[in-house]
C-alpha positions as CSV (number, residue, x, y, z in Angstrom):
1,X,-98.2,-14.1,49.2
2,X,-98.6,-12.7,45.9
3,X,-97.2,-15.5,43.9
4,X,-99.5,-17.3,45.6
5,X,-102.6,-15.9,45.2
6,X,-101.8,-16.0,41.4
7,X,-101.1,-19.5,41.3
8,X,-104.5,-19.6,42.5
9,X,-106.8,-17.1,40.3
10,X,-106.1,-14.2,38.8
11,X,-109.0,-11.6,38.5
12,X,-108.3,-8.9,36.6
13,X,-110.4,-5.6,37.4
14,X,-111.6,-3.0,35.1
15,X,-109.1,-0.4,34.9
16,X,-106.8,-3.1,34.2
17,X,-108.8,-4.1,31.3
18,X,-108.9,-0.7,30.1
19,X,-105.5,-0.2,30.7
20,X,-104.1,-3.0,29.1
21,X,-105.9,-3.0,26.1
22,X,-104.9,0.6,25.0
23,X,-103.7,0.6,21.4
24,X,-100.2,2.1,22.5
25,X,-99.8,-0.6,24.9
26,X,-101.6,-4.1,24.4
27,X,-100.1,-5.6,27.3
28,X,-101.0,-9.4,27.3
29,X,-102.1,-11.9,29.9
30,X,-99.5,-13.8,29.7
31,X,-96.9,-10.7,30.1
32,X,-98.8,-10.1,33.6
33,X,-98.4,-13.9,34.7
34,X,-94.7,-13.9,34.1
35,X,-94.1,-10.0,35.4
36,X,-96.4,-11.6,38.7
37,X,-94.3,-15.1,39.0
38,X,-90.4,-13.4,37.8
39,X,-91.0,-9.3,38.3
40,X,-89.6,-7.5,41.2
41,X,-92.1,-6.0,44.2
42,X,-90.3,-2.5,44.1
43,X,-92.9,-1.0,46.6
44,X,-95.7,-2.2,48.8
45,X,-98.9,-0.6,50.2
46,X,-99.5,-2.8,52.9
47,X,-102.2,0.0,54.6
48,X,-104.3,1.0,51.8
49,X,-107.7,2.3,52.0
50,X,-108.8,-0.2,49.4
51,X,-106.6,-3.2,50.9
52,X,-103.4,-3.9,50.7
53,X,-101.7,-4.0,46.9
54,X,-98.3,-3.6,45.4
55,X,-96.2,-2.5,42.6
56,X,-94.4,-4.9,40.7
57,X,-91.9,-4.6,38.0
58,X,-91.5,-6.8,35.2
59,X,-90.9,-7.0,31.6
60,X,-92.5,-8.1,29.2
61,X,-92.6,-9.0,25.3
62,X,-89.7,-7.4,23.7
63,X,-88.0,-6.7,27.3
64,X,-90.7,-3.4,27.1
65,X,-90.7,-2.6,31.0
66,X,-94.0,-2.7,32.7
67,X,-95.3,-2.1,36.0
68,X,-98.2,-4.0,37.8
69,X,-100.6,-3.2,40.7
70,X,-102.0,-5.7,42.3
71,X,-103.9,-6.8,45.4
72,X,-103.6,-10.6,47.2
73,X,-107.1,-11.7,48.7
74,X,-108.3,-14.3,50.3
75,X,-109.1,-16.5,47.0
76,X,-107.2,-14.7,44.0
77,X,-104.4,-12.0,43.1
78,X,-106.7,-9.1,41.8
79,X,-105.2,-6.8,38.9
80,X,-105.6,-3.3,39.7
81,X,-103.4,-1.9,36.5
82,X,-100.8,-2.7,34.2
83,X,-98.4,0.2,32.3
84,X,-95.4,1.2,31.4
85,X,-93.1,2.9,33.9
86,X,-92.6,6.8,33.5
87,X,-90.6,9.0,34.0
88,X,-91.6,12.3,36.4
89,X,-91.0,14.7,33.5
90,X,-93.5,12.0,31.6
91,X,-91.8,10.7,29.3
92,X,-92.0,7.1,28.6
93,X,-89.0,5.0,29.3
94,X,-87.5,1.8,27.5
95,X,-86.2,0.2,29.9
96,X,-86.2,0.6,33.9
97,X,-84.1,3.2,34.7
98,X,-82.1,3.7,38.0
99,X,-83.4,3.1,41.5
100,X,-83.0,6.7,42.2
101,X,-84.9,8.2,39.4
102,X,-88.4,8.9,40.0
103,X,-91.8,7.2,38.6
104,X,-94.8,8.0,38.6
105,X,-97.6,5.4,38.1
106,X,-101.4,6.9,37.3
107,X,-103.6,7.1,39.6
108,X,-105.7,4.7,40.6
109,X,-108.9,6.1,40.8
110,X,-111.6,4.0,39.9
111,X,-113.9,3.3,43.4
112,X,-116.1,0.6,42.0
113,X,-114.3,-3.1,41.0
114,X,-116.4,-5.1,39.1
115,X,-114.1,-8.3,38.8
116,X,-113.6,-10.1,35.5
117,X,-111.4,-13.5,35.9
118,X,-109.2,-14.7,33.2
C-alpha cells in the first residue's frame, strides 16, 4: 500500500522538511522516492493515534543509511520524517547495523501537519 500511495503523491509534512534540510543531513527528494519504492518496511504502526505510518529503511546517496516515516492515505503517501538511523548509545551509524542492535528514531512530536506536496 505504501508504494502505492507514492506512486500517486507524495506530501511531505513539516518536520520532514525540517528534518531533511538540516545542514548535517540534506537528505534529497529523490533519496526518499527510491528509499519509499527499494527500502525495506523494518517496522509498522498499523494502530497509531495519528493513523497508521511506518518505518522504512533505505539508503541513499553515497549508500548513507536513512530511515523514513511515513503514513499511506487515501490520496498520497505523507512524509512524517527522514534521518539517519542511530544507535541507542546515540551515536550515528554508517551503515545499518544488525537486526539485533537497537535504534532509536526521534520522536515524532509535532501535533499540527500542515502538508506541503512535492
Amino acid at each position: 500500500m505504501v508504494r502505492e500511495k507514492a506512486a500517486q503523491k507524495l506530501l511531505f509534512l513539516p518536520h520532514a522538511i525540517r528534518q531533511m534540510s538540516r545542514p548535517d543531513r540534506m537528505i534529497e527528494t529523490s533519496e526518499i522516492r527510491c528509499i519509499i519504492n527499494e527500502g525495506e518496511i523494518i517496522e509498522d504502526y498499523p494502530d497509531d493515534a495519528r493513523g497508521h505510518s511506518c518505518l522504512i529503511h533505505g539508503h541513499g546517496n553515497h549508500d548513507r543509511p536513512i530511515h523514513v516515516v511515513c503514513s499511506p492515505k487515501d490520496e498520497y503517501l505523507a512524509i512524517i520524517t527522514a534521518t539517519f538511523p542511530i544507535k541507542s548509545s546515540g551515536q550515528r551509524i554508517s551503515r545499518f547495523g544488525e537486526r539485533n542492535e537497537v535504534y532509536v528514531l526521534p520522536s515524532r512530536n509535532d501535533k499540527k501537519y500542515r502538508a506541503f506536496s512535492y
